[in-house]
Structure formats: C-alpha cells, structure tokens
C-alpha positions as CSV (number, residue, x, y, z in Angstrom):
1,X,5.3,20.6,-20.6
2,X,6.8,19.9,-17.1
3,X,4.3,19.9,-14.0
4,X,5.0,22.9,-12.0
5,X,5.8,22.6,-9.0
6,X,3.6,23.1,-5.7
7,X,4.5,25.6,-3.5
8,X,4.7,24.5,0.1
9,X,1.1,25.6,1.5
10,X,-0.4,24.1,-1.8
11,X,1.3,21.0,-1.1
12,X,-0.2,20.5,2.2
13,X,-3.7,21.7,1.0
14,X,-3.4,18.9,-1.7
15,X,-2.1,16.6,1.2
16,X,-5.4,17.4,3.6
17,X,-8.2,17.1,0.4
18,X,-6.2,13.9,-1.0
19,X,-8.8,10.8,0.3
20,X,-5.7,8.3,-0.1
21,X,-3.1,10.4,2.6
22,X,-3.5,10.6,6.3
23,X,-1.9,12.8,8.4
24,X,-0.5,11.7,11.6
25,X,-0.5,13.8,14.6
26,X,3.3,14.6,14.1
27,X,2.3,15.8,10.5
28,X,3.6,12.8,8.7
29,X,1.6,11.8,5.5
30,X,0.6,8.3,5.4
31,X,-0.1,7.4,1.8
32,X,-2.8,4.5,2.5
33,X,-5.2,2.9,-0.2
34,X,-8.7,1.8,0.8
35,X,-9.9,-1.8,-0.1
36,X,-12.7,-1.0,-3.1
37,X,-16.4,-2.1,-2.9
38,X,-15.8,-5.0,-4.9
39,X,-12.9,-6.2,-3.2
40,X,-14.6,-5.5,0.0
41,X,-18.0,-7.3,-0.9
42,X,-15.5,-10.6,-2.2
43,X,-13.9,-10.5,1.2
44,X,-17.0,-10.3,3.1
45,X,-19.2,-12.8,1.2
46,X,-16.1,-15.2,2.1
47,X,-15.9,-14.4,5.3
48,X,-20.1,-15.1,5.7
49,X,-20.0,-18.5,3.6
50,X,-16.9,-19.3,6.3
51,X,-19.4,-18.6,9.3
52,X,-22.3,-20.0,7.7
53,X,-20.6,-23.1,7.2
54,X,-19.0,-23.2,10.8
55,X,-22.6,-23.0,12.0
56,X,-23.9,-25.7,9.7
57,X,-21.6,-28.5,11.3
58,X,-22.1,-27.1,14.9
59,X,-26.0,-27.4,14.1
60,X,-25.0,-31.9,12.5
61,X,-23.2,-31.5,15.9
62,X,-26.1,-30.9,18.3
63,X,-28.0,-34.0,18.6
64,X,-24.1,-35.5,20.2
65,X,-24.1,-32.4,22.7
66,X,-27.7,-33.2,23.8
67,X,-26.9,-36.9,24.1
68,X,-28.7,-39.8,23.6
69,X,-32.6,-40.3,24.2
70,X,-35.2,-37.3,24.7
71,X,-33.5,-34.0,24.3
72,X,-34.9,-31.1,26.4
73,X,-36.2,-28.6,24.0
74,X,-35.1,-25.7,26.0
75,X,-31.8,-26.9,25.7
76,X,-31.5,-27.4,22.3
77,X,-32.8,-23.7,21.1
78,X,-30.2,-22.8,24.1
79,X,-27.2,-24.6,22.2
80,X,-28.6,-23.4,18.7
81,X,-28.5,-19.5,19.7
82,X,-25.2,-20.0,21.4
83,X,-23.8,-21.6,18.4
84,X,-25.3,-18.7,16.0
85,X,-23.9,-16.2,18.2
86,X,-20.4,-18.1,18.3
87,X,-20.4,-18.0,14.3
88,X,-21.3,-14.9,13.5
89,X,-20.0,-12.7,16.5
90,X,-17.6,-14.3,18.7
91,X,-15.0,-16.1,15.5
92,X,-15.2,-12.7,13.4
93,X,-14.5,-10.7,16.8
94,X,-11.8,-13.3,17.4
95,X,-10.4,-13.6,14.0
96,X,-9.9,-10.0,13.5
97,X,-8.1,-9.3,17.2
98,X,-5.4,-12.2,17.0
99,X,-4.9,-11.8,13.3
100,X,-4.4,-7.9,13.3
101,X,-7.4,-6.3,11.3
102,X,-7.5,-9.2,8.8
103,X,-10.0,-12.1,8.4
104,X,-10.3,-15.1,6.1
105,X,-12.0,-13.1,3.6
106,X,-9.5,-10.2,3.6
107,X,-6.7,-12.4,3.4
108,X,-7.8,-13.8,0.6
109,X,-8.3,-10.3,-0.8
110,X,-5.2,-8.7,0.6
111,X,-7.0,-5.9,2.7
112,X,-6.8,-5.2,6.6
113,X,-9.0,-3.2,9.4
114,X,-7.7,-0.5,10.6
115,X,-8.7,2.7,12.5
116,X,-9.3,6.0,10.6
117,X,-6.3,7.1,11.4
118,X,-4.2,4.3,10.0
119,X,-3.3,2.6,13.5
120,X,-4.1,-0.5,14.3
121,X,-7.7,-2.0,15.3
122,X,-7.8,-3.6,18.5
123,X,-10.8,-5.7,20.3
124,X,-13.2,-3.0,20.8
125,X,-13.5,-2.3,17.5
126,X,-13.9,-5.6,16.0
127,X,-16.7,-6.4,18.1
128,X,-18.6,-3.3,17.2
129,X,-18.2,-4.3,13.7
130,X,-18.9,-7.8,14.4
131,X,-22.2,-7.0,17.0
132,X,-23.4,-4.8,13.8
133,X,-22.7,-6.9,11.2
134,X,-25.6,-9.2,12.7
135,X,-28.0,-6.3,11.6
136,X,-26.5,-4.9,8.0
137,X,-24.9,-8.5,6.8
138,X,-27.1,-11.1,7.9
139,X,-30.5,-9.6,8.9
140,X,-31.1,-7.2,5.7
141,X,-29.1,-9.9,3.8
142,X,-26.3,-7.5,3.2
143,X,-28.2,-4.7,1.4
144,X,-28.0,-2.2,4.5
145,X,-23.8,-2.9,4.2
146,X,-24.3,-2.4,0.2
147,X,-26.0,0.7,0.5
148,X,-23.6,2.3,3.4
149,X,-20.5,1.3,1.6
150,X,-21.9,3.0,-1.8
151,X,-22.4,6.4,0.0
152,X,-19.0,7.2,1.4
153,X,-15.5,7.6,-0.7
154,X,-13.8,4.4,1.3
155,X,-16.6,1.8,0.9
156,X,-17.5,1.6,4.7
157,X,-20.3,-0.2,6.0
158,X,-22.3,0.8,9.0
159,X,-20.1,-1.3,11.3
160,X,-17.0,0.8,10.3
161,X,-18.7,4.1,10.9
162,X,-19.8,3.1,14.1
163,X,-16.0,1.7,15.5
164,X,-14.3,4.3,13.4
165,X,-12.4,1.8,11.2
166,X,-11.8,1.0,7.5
167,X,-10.4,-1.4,5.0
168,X,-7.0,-0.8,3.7
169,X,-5.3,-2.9,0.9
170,X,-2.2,-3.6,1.1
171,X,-1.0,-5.2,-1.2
172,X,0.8,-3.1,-4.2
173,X,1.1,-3.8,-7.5
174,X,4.9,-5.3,-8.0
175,X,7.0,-2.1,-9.3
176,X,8.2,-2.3,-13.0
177,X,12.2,-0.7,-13.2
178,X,12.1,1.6,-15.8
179,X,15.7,2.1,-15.5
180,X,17.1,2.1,-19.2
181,X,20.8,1.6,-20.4
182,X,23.2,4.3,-22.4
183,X,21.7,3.9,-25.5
184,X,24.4,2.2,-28.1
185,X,25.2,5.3,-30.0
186,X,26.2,7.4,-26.6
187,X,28.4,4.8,-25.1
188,X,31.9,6.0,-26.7
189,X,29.7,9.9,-24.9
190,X,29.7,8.1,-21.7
191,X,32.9,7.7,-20.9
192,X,33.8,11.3,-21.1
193,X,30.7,13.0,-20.4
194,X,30.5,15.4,-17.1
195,X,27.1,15.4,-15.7
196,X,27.4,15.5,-12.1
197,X,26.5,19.8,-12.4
198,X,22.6,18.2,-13.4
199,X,20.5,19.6,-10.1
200,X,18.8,16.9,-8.9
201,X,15.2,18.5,-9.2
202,X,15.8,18.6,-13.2
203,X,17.3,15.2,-13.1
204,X,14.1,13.7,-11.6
205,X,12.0,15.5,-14.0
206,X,13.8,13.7,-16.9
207,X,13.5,10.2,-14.9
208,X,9.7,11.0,-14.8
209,X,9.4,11.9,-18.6
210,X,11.8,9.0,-19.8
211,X,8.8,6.4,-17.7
212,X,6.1,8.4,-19.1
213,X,7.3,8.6,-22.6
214,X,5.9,5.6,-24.1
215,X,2.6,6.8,-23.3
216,X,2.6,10.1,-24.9
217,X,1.6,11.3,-28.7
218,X,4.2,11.9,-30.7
219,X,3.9,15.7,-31.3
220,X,4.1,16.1,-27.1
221,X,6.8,13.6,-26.2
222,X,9.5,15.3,-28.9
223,X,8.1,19.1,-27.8
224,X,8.8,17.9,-24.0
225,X,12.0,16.2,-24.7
226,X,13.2,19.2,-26.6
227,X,12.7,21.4,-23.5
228,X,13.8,19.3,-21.2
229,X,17.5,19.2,-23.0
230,X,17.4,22.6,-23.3
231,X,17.6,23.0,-19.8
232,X,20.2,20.1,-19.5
233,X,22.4,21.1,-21.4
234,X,24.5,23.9,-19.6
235,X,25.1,21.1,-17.3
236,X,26.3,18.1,-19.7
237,X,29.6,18.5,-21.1
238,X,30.4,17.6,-24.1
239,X,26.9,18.1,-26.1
240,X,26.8,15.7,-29.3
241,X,24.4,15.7,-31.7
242,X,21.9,12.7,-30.7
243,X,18.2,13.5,-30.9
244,X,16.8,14.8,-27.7
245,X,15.1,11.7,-25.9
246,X,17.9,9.7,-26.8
247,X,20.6,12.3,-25.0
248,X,18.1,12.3,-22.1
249,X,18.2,8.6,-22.0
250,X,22.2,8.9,-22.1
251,X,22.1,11.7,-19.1
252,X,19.7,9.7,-17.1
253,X,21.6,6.2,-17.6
254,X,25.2,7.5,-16.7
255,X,24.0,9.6,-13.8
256,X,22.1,6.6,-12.4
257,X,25.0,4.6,-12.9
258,X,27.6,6.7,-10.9
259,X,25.6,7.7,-8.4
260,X,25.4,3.9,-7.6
261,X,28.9,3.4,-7.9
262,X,29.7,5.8,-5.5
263,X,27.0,4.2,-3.2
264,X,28.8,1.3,-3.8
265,X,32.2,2.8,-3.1
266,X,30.9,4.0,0.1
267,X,29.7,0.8,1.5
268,X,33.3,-0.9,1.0
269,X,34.7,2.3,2.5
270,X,32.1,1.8,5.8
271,X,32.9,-2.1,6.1
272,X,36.7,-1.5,6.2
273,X,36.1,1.1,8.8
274,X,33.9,-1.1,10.9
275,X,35.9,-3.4,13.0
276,X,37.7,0.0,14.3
277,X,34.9,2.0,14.4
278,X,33.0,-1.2,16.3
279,X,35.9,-2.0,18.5
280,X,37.0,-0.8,21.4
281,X,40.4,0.8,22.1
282,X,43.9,-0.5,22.8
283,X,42.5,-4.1,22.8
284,X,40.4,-3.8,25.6
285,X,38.5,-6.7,26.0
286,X,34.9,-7.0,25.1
287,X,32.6,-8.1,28.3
C-alpha cells in the first residue's frame, strides 16, 4: 500500500530525530551523511603512515641540519621534538585549513571536516583536533579514538567533540535513471491519451512504485499496482485494457515525456526573447 503521507508537524519532528538532516538557523534541512567508522579509521590510518613517514626522512635529515663533526646533544633532541611536533601537529593543522576540512587520508576516502552544523571548519578547529590527536591517535596507539568513535551515532573521536566538528562523506553513489519507455503495446495509446488531469502528488507515487517494483513479491507489487490505477484512472483518457503496471508504466512514460517537451519548448521560447529582453531600447548603445 502507498506510504501515507506526513502531516506537516510530523514532518518536522521526523526532520529534528533524523541523525543524517541538519537544520540551519533559517530552518532549511541539510540532508548530510557522516563518514562511517571504517571509512574514518582508513582515512586516519593514512593520514598517520603519511606523518610517520614525513617524520622518518626529517629524522635521515638531522645529522645534515647539525652539520658536520660533534653535534651538540641538546640540539639534536631540540630538532627531533620540533620535527615530531611539525609531523604530527603543525602538517595535519595545515592540511586541513588550506585544503577545506579534507586531508590525504580523507581524500582518499572522500570525506571532509566540518563543524556540527554543516559549515565549514576553519583553523581553530583543526588544531584542536590536531593538538588531541597527539593523545587519542598516537599516545594510546589509537584505541582512545576507537573507543570515542564507537560510542556516538557519527563516529567522532575525542578531537571532534572537543572542536565541535565531524566527518562528512561526500561523495554519493552515481544515480541510476529509472526512467522507462511506453511499453510497445501502449505506443499506438500514446498518441491519443490525455493525462495531463494526473495530480502531481499521485504521479510521483507511481514514479516511486515503478523504481521500487522490481524489488517487491509478487502478491504486493500486482495488489499496489492495482490500487494505484484505480486512482489513475479518472484522470487518463482513453482507459485500454493493459494490465495494471504496464498502464502505469505507459502514464508515467508519456507524462515524463511531455512535461520535457514543454520544458524544451520553453527554453527556445526564452532564447528568442533574449536579445530583446537583454537589450536596451531604441538602439541605445551599450556603455
């Protein structure tokens, strides 16, 4: 059976309990998906190997820095805290304020930082996640990171609670067209039929059983498609005697189709009118 639909103050108390939505401060809903655990451990196991093996070939780099003969010990533990600090604070700080909430490791797995409410992270809050990513990735050997990120619904770690931030993916899945021709037996239909009367709530509602259709039993996707005519047809004209999900098919097809038409016939109608719509009066001349 169709979904019902939700009534307006339902709607927005799905909206506020959905973890995936934000809601802007002018009350716009922000549909937003946060990077999993997995994805987010892959991402920052890269990112440590990356600084791990920056500080490796600053550490072969030392003995040219202290220069030739007797090195002064003081200067050496000196250069090898400055160049731990630079590999595991100051290039993830960096990284993530010039590249926009995104390291090496996120790039790789399509995610970026952002703040909790969907804007984006600046300086201040890449060094807080940085400055305690010393403690919960490299000091506990990333168990106290595990452990946060298990315990709250968008996989934060300590550093992301503490700079109010959090890892969005953004990359989508591509989106499959499950637009389907007039089916071969309605075409000679097609070129008569009237279906512009369909209201446009019903219309979707056929759209959205025709995609999920294939993955229905038998018993439920002829019962649906049944109904769903029913309430079509005092708006198709003329009715033939097709099965059900085929004349739904038919209705969906040839509504699609000249609706984009007339899209179509619009645009050519706006680029005719734009030279004198654009242009200014009597000839005057453009300065």
């Amino acid at each position: 059976m169709a979904e019902p639909l939700l009534a307006p103050a339902a709607a927005a108390h799905s909206l506020e309990h959905n973890d995936e939505l934000l809601i802007t401060g002018e009350a716009v809903a922000l549909d937003v998906r946060p990077a999993s655990f997995i994805l987010r451990a892959a991402g920052g196991i890269i990112d440590v190997l990356v600084s791990l093996w920056l500080l490796v070939l600053l550490i072969l780099l030392l003995p040219l820095w202290e220069g030739h003969g007797d090195a002064d010990p003081d200067l050496a533990t000196a250069l090898m805290l400055s160049s731990l600090v630079f590999c595991i604070v100051v290039v993830p700080t960096g990284l993530e304020t010039l590249m926009h909430g995104r390291s090496l490791g996120k790039l790789v797995i399509g995610a970026r930082v952002v703040r909790d409410d969907g804007g984006a992270a600046s300086f201040r809050h890449a060094f807080i996640r940085a400055l305690t990513g010393v403690l919960e990735i490299y000091l506990t050997f990333g168990g106290l990171a595990i452990i946060v990120a298990l315990l709250n619904a968008k996989s934060k770690r300590l550093g992301d609670l503490l700079a109010g931030t959090f890892s969005q993916h953004e990359r989508v899945p591509r989106l499959v067209s499950n637009a389907l021709p007039v089916p071969p037996p309605l075409l000679g239909w097609a070129q008569i039929a009237d279906v512009a009367k369909l209201p446009d709530r019903l219309s979707r509602r056929i759209a959205q059983f025709l995609a999920q259709a294939p993955r229905m039993t038998p018993d439920a996707r002829a019962r649906h498609a049944w109904q769903l005519m029913s309430e079509a047809a005092p708006y198709v004209a003329p009715l033939t005697a097709a099965p059900p999900e085929v004349m739904l098919t038919g209705i969906a097809a040839l509504r699609r189709d000249r609706e984009f038409q007339a899209l179509q016939l619009e645009r050519a109608r706006l680029e005719r009118l734009a030279p004198v719509l654009a242009g200014l009066p009597h000839g005057f001349p453009e300065r």
